[in-house]
C-alpha positions as CSV (number, residue, x, y, z in Angstrom):
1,X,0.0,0.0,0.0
2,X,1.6,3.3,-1.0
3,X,1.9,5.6,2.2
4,X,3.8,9.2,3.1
5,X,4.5,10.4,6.1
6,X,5.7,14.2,7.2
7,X,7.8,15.2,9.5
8,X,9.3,18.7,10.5
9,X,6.9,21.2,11.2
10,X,6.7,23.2,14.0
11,X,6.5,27.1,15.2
12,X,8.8,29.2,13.5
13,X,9.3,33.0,13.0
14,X,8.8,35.2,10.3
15,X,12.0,34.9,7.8
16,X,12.9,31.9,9.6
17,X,13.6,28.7,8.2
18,X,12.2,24.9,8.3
19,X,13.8,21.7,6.3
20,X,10.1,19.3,6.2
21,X,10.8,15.7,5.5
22,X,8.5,13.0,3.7
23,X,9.5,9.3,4.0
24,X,7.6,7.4,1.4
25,X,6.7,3.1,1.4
26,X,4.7,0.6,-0.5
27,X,5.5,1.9,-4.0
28,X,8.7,2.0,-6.4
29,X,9.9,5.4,-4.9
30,X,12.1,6.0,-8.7
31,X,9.4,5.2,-10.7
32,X,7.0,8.8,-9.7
33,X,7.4,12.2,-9.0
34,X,6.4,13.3,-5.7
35,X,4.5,16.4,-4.9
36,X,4.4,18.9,-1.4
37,X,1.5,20.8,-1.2
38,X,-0.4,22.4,2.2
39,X,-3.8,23.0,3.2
40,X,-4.5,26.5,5.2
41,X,-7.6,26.6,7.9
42,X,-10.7,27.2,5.8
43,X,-8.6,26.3,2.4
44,X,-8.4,24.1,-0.5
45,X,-5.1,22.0,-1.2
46,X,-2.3,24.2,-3.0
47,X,0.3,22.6,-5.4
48,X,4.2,23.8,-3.8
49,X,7.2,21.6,-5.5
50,X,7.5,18.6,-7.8
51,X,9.9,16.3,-8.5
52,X,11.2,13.8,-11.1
53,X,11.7,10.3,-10.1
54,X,15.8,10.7,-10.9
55,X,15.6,14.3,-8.5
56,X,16.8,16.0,-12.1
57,X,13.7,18.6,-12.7
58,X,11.8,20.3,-10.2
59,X,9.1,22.6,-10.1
60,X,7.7,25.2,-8.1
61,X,4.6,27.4,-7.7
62,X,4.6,31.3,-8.2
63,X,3.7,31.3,-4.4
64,X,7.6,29.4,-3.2
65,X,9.5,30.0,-6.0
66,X,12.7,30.8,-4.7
67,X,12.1,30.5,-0.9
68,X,11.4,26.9,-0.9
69,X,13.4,24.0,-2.3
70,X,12.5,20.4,-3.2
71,X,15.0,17.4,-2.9
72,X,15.0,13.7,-2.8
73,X,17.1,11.0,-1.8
74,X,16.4,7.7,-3.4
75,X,18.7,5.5,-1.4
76,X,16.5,6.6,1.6
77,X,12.9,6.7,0.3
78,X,13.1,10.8,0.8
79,X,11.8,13.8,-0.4
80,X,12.7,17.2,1.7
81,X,11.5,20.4,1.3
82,X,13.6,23.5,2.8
83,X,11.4,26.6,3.3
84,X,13.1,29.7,3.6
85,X,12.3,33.0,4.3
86,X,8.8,31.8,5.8
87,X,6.0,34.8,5.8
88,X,3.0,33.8,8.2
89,X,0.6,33.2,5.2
90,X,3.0,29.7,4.9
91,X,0.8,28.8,7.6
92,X,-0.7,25.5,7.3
93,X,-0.5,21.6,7.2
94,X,2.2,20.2,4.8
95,X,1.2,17.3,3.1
96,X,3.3,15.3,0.3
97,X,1.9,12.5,-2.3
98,X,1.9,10.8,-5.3
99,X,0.1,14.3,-7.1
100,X,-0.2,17.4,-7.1
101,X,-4.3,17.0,-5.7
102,X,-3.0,15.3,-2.4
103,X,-3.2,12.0,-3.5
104,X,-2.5,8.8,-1.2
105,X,-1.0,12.2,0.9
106,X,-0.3,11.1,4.5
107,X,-1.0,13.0,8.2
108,X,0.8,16.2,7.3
109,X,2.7,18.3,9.4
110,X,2.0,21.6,10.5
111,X,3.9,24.1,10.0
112,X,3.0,27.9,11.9
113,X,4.5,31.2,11.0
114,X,4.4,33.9,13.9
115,X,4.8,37.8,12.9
């Protein structure tokens, strides 16, 4: 059974900086890309970062672009996402899966941004 879980989160400050971790089972990790995307109180699901089985292409939303990074490590079952420069409307639940609409996502983990 394919399965995520998130790890990471927690209460940061405005600018500061969070590395969230995904550990993925049940699948052939090489075989998909894997999405992040979070989930704000009183939202829908928003697309972050993608990437490519082989970690060669990435992609990002307008929103993260440039703050936040996506990055995988094979060997381990991994995907990471580093969010810089974190602004309190990246407050919300962090979620990764097998696409971008939350897919087989796991638990999350919440990340909160104080002013």
């Amino acid at each position: 059974e394919m399965q995520f879980v998130e790890s990471g989160g927690g209460l940061v400050e405005t600018a500061g900086s969070l590395r969230l971790s995904c550990t993925a089972s049940g699948f052939t990790f090489t075989n998909y890309w894997i999405y992040w995307g979070r989930q704000a109180p009183g939202k829908g699901l928003e697309w972050l970062a993608s990437i490519n089985g082989a970690g060669t292409r990435t992609d990002y939303a307008d929103s993260v672009k440039g703050r936040f990074t996506i990055s995988r490590d094979n060997a381990k079952n991994t995907v990471a996402l580093q969010l810089n420069n974190l602004k309190t409307e990246d407050t919300a639940m962090y979620y990764c899966s097998i696409t971008r609409y939350g897919d087989y996502r796991g638990p999350g983990t919440q990340v909160t941004v104080s002013s």
